[in-house]
C-alpha distance (Angstrom), angle and dihedral (degrees) to the residues before:
residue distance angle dihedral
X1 . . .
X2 3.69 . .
X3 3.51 94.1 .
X4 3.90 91.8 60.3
X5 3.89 87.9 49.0
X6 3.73 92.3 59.7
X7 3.64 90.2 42.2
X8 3.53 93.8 52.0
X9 4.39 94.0 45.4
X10 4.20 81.4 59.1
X11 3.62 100.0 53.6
X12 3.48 85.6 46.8
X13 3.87 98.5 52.7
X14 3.81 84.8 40.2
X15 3.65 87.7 55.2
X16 3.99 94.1 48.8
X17 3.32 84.5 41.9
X18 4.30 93.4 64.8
X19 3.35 85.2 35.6
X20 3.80 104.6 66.8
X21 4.10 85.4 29.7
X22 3.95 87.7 58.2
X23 4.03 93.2 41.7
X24 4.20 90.3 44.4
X25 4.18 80.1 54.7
X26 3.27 98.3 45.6
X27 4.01 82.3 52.4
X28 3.55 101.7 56.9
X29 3.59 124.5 84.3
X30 3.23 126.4 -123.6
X31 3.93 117.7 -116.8
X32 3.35 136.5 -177.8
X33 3.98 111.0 -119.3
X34 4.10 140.4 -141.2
X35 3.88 145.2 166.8
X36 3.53 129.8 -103.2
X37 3.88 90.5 -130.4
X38 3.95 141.3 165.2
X39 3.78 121.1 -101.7
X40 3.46 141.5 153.6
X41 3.63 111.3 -103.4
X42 3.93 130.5 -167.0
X43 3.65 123.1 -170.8
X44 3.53 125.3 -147.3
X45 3.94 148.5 -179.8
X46 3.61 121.5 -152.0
X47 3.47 128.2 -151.6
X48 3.75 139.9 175.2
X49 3.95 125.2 -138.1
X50 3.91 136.5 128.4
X51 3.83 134.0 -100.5
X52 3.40 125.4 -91.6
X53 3.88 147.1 178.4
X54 3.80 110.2 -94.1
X55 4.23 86.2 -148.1
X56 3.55 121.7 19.5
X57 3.96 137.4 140.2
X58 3.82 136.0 -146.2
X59 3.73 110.2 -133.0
X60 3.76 114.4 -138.1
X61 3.36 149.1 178.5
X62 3.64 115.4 -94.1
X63 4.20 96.0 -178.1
X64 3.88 127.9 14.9
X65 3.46 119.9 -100.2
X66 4.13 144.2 122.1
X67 3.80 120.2 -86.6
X68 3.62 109.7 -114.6
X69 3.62 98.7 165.3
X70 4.05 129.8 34.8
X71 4.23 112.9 -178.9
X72 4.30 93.6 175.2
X73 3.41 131.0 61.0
X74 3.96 119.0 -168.7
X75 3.76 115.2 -77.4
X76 3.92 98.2 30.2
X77 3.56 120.2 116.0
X78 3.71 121.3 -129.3
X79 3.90 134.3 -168.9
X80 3.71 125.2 -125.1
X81 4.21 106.9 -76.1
X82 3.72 96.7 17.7
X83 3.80 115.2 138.6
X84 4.00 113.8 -96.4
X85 3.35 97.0 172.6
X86 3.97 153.7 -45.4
X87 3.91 140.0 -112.4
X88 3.84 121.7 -151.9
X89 4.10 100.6 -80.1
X90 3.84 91.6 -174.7
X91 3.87 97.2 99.3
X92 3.95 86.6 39.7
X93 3.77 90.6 48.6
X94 3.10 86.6 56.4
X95 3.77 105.3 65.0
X96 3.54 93.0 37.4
X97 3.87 88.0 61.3
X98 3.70 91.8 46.4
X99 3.82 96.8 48.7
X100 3.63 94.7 46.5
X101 3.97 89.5 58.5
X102 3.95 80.9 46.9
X103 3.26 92.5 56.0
X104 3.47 96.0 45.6
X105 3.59 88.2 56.2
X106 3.52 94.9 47.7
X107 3.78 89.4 57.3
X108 3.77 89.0 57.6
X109 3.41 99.9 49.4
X110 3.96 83.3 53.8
X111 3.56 89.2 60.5
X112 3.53 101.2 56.2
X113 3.83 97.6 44.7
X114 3.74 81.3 51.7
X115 3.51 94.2 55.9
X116 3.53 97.0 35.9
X117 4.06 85.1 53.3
X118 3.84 90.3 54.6
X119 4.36 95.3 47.6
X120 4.27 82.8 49.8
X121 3.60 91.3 51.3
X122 4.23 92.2 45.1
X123 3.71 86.7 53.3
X124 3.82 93.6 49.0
X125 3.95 89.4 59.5
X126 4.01 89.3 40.9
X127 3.88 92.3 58.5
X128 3.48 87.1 39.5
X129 3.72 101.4 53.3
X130 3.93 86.5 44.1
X131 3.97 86.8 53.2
X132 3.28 96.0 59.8
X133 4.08 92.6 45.5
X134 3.94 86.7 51.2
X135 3.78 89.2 -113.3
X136 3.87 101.6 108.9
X137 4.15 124.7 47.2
X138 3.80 126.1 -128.5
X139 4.11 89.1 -104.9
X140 3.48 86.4 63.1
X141 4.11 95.0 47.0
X142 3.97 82.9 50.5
X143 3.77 97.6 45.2
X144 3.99 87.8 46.6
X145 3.71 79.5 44.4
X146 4.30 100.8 55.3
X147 3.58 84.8 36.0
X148 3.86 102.8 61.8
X149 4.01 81.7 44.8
X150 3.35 94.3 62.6
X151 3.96 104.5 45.8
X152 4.05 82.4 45.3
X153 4.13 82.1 56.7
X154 3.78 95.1 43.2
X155 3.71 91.2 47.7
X156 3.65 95.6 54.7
X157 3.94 93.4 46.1
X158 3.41 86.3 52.3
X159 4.00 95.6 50.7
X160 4.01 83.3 49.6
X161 3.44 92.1 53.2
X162 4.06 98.5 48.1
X163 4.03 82.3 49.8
X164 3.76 95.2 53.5
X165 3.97 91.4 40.0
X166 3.79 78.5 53.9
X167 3.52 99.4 49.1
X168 3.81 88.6 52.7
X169 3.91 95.8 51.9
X170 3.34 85.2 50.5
X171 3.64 99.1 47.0
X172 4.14 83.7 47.7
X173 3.88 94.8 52.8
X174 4.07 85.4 53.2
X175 3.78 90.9 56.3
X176 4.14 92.5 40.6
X177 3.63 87.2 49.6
X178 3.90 97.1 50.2
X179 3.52 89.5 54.8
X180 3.64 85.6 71.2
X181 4.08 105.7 64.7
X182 3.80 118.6 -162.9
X183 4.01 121.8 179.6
X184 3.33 118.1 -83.6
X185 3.90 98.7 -143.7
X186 3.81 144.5 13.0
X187 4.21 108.2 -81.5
X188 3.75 151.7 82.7
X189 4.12 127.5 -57.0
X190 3.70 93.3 -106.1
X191 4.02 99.6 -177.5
X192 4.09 124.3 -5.6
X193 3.60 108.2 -162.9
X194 4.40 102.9 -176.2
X195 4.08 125.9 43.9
X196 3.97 121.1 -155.7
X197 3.83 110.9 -57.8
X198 3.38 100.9 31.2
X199 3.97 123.1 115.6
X200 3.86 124.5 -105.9
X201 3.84 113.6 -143.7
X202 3.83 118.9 -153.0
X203 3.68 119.7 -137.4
X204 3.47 129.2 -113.8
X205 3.78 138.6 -168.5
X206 3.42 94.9 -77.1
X207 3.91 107.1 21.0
X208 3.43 122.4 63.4
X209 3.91 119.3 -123.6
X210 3.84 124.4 -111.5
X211 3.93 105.1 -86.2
X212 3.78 94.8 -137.2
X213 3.75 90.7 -169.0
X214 3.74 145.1 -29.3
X215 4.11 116.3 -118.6
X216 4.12 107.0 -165.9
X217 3.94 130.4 -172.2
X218 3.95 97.1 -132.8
X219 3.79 92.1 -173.7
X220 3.82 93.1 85.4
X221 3.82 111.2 43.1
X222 3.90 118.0 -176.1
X223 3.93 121.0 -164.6
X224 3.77 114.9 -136.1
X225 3.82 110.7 -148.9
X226 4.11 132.6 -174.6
X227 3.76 101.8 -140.6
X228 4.15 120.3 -163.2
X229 4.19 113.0 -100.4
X230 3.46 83.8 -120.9
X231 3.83 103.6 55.6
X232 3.80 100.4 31.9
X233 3.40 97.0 83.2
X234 3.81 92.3 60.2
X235 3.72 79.5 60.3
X236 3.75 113.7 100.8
X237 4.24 138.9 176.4
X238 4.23 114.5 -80.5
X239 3.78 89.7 11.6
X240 4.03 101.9 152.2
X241 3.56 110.0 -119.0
X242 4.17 128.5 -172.4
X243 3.88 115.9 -135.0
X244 3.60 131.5 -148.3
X245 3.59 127.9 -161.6
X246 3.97 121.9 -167.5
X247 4.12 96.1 -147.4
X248 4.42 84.9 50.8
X249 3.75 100.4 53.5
X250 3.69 120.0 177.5
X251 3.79 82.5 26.5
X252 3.77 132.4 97.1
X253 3.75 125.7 178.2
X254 4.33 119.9 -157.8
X255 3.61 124.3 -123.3
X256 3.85 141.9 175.6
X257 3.92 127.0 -118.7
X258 4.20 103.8 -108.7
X259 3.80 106.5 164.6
X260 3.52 134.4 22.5
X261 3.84 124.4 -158.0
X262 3.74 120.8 -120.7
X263 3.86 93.5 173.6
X264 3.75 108.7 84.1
X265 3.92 123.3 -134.1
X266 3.68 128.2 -144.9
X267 3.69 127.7 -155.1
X268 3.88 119.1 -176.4
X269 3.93 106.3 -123.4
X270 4.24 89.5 -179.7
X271 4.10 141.2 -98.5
X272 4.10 80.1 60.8
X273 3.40 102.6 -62.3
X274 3.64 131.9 134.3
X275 3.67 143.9 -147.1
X276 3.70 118.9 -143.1
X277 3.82 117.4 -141.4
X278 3.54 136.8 164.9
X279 4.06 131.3 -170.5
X280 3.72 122.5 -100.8
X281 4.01 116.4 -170.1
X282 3.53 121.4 -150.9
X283 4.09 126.1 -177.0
X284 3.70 110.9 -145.2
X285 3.75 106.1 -138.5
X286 3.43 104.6 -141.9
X287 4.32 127.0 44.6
X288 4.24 120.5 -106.4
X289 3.36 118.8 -121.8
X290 3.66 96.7 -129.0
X291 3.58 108.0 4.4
X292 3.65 126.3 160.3
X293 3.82 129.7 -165.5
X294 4.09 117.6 -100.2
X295 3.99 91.1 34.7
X296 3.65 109.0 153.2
X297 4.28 113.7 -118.8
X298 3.62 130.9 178.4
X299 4.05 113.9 -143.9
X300 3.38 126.9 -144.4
X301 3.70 109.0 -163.9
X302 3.94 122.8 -160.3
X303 3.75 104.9 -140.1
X304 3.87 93.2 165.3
X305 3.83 151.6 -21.2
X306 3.78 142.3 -155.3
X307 3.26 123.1 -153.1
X308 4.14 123.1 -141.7
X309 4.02 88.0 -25.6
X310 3.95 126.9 145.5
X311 3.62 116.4 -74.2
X312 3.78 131.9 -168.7
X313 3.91 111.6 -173.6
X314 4.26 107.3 -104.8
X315 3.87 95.6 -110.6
X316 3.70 94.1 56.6
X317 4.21 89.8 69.0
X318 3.51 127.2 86.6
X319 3.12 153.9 133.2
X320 3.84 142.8 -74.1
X321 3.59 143.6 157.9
X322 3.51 113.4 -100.4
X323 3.15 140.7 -117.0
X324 4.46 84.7 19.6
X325 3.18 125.5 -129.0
X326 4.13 123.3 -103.0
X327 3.80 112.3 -90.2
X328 3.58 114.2 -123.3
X329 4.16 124.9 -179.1
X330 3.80 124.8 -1.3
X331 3.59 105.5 -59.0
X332 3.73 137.9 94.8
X333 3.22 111.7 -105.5
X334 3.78 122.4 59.5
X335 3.80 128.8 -136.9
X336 3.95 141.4 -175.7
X337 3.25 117.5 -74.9
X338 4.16 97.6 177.7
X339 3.93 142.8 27.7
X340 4.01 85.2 -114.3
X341 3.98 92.9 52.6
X342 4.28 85.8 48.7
X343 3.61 93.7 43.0
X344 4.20 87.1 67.9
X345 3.46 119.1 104.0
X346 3.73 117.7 -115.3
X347 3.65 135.7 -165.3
X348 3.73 138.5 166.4
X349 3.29 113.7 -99.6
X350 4.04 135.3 178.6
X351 3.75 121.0 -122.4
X352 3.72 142.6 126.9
X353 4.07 129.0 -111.2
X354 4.17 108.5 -111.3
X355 3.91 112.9 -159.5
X356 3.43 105.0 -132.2
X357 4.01 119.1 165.5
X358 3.78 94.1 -10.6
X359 4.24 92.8 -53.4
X360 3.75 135.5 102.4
X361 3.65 106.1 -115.4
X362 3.68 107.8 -169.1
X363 4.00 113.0 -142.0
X364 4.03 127.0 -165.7
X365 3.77 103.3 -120.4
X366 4.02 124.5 -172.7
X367 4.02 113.8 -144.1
X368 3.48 123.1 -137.1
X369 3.79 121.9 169.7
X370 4.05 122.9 14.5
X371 4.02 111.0 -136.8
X372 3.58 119.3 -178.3
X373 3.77 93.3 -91.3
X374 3.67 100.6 11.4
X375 3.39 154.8 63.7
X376 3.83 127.5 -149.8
X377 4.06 120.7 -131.2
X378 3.60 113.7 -134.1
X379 4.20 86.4 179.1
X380 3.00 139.8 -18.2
X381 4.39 110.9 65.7
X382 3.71 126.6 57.2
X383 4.11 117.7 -146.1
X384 3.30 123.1 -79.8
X385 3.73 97.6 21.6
X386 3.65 122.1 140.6
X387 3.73 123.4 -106.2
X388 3.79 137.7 -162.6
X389 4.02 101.1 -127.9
X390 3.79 102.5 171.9
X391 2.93 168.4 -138.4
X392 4.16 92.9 -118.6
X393 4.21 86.2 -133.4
X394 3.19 86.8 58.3
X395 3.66 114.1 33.1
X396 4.61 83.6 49.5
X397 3.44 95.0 66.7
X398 4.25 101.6 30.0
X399 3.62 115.0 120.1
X400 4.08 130.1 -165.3
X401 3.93 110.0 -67.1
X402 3.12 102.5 11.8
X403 4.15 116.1 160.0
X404 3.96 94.8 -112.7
X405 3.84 117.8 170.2
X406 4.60 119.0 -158.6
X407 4.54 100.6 -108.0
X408 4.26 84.8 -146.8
X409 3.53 84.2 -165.6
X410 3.78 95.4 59.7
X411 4.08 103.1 92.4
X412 3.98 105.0 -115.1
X413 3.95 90.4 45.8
X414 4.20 81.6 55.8
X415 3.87 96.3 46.9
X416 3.82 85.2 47.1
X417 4.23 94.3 51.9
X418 3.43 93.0 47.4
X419 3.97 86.6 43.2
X420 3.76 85.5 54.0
């Protein structure tokens, strides 16, 4: 009889035993699972932009005038000094003409007040000579005298004028010549903006000139990107960057980080508010086959990478207050139960939840380097350890310790099994 008794007290413990194991499962929630594992990790900032010449230079007109003659058409390359095009030289001709006879003049008139310099000076030494014999008075030495002063006067207005009827030939050739426009530099017609028989406009201080046409070196390309306020300061000198272009796809062409904006640019994004931009340049290293100015490019800038570091996947962070508050009751979330426990200081903290014996054991982590799907751990998580990865539900609302059990039918706690 006693035998059955004690028999009969185990199945019974055995039974309360399945019980609360069953009702402790039935608990737990069920979490999708990961491992803290090492990776190499690249971080990188995209931006958006177009293509653009690295040297290029907008042709314009430097006197006003009609376009009689046009050598280019848009698309052909030219070499540095090759004729572009030609305004109307006749009114220019013109004065050069005109000034050359003036200067011709101008040279003549030079000779004679030379040579009447030299006959006033022969007669100053004649009347002197005679002086000194008696033969000659001292109004003649001071006539002879005045005279010589003069011619020497006449002569050097006459030498002024030849040099400013110089100047002024010169000055005229300058403004014939410019009437004839070459290219500046080696490269292709990248835009021509006037045909033969239109007028060029000069600029002035305030009005821009007519850009005849635009002559680019297409063998350097640069990609102008707007980068985000809040990533461009990550962005640094000879980072390497990967460029996309939309007319090369499958294709993508590497390029350094040359210039870095300092003047910010803002773009309306509606109700008043404003998106703060500013200009990254980056020099592709190698020419496009192809390529034409404005293109639109994506760039993907490198701002840093890890090598073979500890990695948690980017939806397994969050963030908690910490240190938590003592549960109290049943449910989730826990709250104070005394002065002392609200008297702690809190903050908000990132870390990740580790499953360790069946519970959610929230750990502080500090984030280094962003991949695309992960984050590196600076501290924090040792390899190998098991993490709570989702569901997002779930993981929102978790709190330290909580009973958690791995769903190995939800899809990351599968990749991670097979992992394993």
């Amino acid at each position: 009889m006693k035998k059955w008794l004690i028999i009969g007290a185990a199945v019974i413990v055995v039974a309360l035993i399945a019980v609360n194991l069953l009702k402790s499962s039935r608990k737990a929630l069920g979490v999708e699972a990961g491992q803290v594992a090492r990776k190499d990790l690249v971080e990188v900032v995209t931006a958006s932009g177009t293509l653009t010449p690295k040297r290029k230079v907008d042709v314009s007109a430097s006197t006003i005038g009609k376009v009689t003659r046009l050598a280019v058409r848009e698309g052909d390359r030219v070499e540095q000094g090759q004729l572009l095009l030609e305004i109307d030289p006749t009114e220019f001709r013109s004065v050069v003409d005109a000034l050359q006879a003036a200067v011709r003049t101008a040279r003549a008139n030079l000779d004679l007040a030379r040579a009447g310099r030299d006959k006033s000076q022969q007669d100053l030494e004649r009347a002197s000579s005679l002086f000194g014999s008696g033969l000659s008075s001292q109004e003649q030495i001071d006539a002879a005298e005045a005279n010589a002063r003069i011619e020497e006067a006449r002569t050097a207005s006459a030498e002024a004028t030849l040099r400013q009827t110089e100047a002024n030939l010169a000055k005229a050739r300058y403004d014939l010549d410019k009437v004839t426009i070459t290219s500046p530099m080696a490269g292709v017609v990248t835009r021509l903006n006037v045909e033969e028989g239109e007028n060029a406009i000069m600029g002035t201080l305030n009005n821009a000139g007519t850009v005849l046409l635009t002559v680019a070196d297409l063998a350097t390309m640069e990609a102008e990107v707007d980068v985000d306020e809040t990533e461009v300061v990550r962005v640094k000198l000879g980072q390497p960057v990967k460029v996309e272009v939309d007319a090369f796809p499958d294709t993508s062409f590497a390029g350094t980080v040359t210039e870095i904006g300092n003047s910010p640019i803002y773009t309306s994004t509606g109700q008043s508010q404003q998106a703060v931009d500013f200009k990254i340049t980056v020099t592709l290293d190698d020419p496009i086959v192809g390529v034409r100015p404005g293109l639109t490019a994506k760039a993907e800038i490198t701002v840093a990478d890890a090598k073979q570091v500890l990695t948690v996947p980017i939806g397994a962070v969050t963030v908690r207050e910490w240190p938590p508050l003592p549960k109290v009751g049943k449910g989730r979330r826990p709250r104070p139960t005394t002065a002392a426990a609200d008297s702690v200081k809190r903050e908000e903290v990132e870390g990740v939840f580790v499953i360790e014996g069946g519970k959610a054991v929230f750990k502080t982590v500090e984030i280094g380097v962003t991949g695309e799907e992960d984050f590196e751990v600076l501290s924090g998580l040792a390899d190998g350890q098991q993490i709570v990865t989702g569901p997002f539900r779930i993981l929102r609302d978790l709190q330290h310790e909580e009973a958690v059990k791995v769903d190995t039918k939800k899809k990351g706690a599968g990749a991670d099994k097979k992992r394993d």
